[in-house]
C-alpha positions, -999 to +999 in steps of 0.1 A: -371-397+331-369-434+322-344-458+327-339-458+293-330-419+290-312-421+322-290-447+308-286-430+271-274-395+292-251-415+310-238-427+281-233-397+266-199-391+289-188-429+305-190-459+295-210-484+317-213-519+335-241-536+352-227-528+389-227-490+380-261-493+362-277-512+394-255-487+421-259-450+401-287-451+379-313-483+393-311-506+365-311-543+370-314-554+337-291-532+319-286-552+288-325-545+282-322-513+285-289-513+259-313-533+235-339-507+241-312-477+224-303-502+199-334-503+188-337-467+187-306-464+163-280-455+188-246-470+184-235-491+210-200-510+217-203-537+242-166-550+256-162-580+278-143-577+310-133-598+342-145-589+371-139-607+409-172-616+427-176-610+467-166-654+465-138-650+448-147-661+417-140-645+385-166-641+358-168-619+328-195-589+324-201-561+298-192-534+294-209-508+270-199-472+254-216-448+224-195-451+194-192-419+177 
């Protein structure tokens, strides 16, 4: 299975962001992999959220979901 259909199946029941990506399904570069189902037609909602870095700083990810 590719990163890619990993990610679309995962998608399927949570929503996701790039620590969960990297920590459950081994993608690093999870907004290329988005772009990839984009590209194949699947609706995607991308929502920004703050997160706290291990220095204390804040700093805003993604976070992405299937629309239905």
């Amino acid at each position: 299975m590719t990163q890619t259909e990993r990610l679309h199946q995962w998608l399927k029941n949570n929503p996701i962001d790039p620590i969960t990506a990297w920590t459950e399904l081994g993608i690093y570069r999870l907004s290329a992999r988005i772009n990839d189902l984009r590209n194949q037609g699947v609706s995607i909602q991308s929502r920004k959220k703050q997160v706290e870095n291990r220095f204390g700083e804040i700093c805003t990810v993604a976070t992405y979901r299937i629309v239905e």
